[in-house]
C-alpha positions as CSV (number, residue, x, y, z in Angstrom):
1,X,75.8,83.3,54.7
2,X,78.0,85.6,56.6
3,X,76.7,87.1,59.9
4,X,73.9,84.5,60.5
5,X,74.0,83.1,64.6
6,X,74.9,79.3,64.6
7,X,75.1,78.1,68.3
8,X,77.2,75.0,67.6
9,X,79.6,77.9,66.7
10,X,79.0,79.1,70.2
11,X,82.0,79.0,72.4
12,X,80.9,76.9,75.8
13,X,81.7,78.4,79.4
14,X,84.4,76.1,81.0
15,X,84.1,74.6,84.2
16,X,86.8,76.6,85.7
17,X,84.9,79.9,84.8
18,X,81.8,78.7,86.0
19,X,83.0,77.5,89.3
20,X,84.5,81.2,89.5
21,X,81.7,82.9,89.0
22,X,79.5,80.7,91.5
23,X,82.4,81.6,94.1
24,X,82.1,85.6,92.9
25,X,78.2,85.2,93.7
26,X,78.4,83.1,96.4
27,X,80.6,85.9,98.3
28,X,78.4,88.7,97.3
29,X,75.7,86.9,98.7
30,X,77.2,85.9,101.9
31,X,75.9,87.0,105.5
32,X,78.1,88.2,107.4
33,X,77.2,90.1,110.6
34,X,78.2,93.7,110.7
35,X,80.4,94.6,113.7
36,X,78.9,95.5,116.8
37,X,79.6,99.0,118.6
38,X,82.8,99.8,120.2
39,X,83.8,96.3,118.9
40,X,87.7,96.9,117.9
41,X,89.7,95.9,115.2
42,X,92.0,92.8,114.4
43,X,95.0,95.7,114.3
44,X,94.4,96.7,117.8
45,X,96.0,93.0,118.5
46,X,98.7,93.7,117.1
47,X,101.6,95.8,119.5
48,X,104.9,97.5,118.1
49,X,107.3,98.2,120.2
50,X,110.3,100.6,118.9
51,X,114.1,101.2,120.2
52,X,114.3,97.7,121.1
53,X,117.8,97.1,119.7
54,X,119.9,98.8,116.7
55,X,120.3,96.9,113.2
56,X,124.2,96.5,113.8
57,X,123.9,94.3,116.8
58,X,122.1,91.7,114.9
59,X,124.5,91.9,112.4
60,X,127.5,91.0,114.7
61,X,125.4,88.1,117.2
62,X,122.6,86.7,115.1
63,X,121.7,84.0,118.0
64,X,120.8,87.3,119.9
65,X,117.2,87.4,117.9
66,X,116.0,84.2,119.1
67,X,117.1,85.5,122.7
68,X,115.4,88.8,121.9
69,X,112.2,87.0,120.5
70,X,112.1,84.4,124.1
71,X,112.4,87.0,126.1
72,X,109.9,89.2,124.4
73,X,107.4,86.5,124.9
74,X,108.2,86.1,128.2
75,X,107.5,89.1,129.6
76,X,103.9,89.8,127.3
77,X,103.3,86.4,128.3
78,X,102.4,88.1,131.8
79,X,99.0,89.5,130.0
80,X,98.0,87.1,128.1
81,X,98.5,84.8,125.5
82,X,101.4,85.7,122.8
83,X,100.5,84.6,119.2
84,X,103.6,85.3,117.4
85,X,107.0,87.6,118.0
86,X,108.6,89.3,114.8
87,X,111.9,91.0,114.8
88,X,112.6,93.2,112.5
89,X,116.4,93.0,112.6
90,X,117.2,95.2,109.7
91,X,114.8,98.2,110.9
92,X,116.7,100.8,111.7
93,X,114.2,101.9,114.6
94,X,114.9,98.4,116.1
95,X,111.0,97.6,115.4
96,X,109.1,94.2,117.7
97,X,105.7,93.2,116.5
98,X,103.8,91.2,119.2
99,X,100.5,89.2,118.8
100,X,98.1,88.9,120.9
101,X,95.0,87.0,121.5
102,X,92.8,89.5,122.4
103,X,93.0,94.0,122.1
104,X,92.9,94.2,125.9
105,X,95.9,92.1,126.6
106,X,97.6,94.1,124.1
107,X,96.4,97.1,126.1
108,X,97.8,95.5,129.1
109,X,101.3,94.4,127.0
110,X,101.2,98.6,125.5
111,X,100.9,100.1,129.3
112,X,103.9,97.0,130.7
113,X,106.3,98.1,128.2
114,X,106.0,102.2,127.0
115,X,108.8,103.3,128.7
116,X,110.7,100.2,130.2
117,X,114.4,100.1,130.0
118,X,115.6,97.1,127.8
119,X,119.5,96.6,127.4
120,X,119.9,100.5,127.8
121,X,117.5,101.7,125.6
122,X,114.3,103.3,126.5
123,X,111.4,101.5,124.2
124,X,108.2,102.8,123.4
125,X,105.1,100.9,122.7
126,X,101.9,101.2,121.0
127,X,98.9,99.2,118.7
128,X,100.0,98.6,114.8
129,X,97.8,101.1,112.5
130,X,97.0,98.4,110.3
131,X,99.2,99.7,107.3
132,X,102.7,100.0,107.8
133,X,105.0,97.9,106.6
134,X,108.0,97.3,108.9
135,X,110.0,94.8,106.6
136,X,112.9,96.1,105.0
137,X,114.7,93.4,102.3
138,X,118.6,93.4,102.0
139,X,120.0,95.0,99.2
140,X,122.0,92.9,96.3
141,X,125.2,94.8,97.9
142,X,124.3,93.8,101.5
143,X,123.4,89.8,100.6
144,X,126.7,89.7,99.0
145,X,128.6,91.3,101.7
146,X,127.0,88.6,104.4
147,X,127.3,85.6,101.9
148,X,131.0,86.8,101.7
149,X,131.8,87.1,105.8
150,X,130.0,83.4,105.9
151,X,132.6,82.1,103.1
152,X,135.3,83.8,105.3
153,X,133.8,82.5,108.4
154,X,133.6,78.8,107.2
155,X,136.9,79.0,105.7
156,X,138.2,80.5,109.0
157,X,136.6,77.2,110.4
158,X,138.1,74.6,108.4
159,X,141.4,76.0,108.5
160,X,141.2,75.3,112.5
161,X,139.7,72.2,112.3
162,X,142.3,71.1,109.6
163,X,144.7,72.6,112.4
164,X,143.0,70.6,115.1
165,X,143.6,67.2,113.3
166,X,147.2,67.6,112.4
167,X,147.8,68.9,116.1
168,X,146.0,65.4,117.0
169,X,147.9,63.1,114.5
170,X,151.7,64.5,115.6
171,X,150.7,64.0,119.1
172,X,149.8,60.6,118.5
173,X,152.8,60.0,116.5
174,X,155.2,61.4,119.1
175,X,153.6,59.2,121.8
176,X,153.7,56.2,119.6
177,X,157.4,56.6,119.0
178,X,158.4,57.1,122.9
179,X,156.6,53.9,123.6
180,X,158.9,52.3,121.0
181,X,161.8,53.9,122.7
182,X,160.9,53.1,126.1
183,X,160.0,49.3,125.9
184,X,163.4,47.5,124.0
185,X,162.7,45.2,121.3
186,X,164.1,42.0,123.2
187,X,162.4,42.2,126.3
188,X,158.9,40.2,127.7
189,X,156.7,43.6,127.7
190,X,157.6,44.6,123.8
191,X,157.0,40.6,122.7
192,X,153.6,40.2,124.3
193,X,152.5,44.0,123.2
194,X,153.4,42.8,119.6
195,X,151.5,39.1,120.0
């Protein structure tokens, strides 16, 4: 008969669903203590510091950025312990992002750096609000351009290596045939050099 409940017919809960919905529970349920009076957030860890270089220069001396990044950790290194060091390179404020271990040091990194002098440029420094996003991906138009100045560059490259070699292989055929000239065929130096 249609519309009676058969519940063979029943579909079953799988075992994936089941162990989602104990995880879904298991975090409602979950102590967790609530945060404590002046206690600060994770952000306030967090330190950006702006001006630090222009886009272009990056674009012209990569192997500045680790040099950038070392020295950067250097100098917060001074207050405390340094988690990580971002670049930005293609910002065009020249952002830094700097980790630290704990919201005081950054205080301590915020009041070293606000407005020191780095390679000309005046920075400024202060916590990360939590939300920005300081990222910015390359266009399709600016990823072929550099993929097309590395295919120059390596080109560029093997032409002077390819240079370097035949350079090598005259030079060792020009001194190959003044030792011939120099040492004649019939006397005692030429026959033991050829035994």
């Amino acid at each position: 008969m249609r519309g009676e409940y058969n519940p063979a017919l029943k579909p079953k809960r799988k075992k994936k669903d089941k162990e989602k919905l104990q995880k879904i529970k298991e975090k409602l349920f979950d102590w967790r203590p609530d945060k404590m009076r002046g206690e600060r957030s994770k952000n306030e860890k967090t330190v950006i510091i702006k001006n630090l270089f222009t886009p272009e220069l990056f674009e012209k001396e990569v192997e500045l950025i680790l040099e950038y990044q070392n020295s950067l950790r250097e100098e917060c290194s001074k207050c405390g312990m340094v988690r990580k060091v971002v670049i930005y390179d293609r910002h065009p404020e020249g952002i830094a992002q700097i980790n630290m271990s704990t919201p005081e040091e950054a205080d301590m990194v915020i009041q070293m750096m606000q407005g020191r002098y780095f390679g000309q440029r005046q920075l400024s420094a202060d916590h990360w609000d939590g939300k920005t996003k300081y990222k910015i991906d390359e266009s399709a138009a600016e990823a072929q351009e550099r993929l097309s100045k590395w295919d120059e560059y390596l080109a560029a490259e093997d032409a002077a290596k390819e240079e370097a070699e035949d350079a090598a292989k005259e030079e060792a055929e020009e001194a190959a045939k003044e030792k011939a000239e120099e040492a004649p065929s019939g006397s005692p130096q030429a026959a033991q050099e050829t035994a």
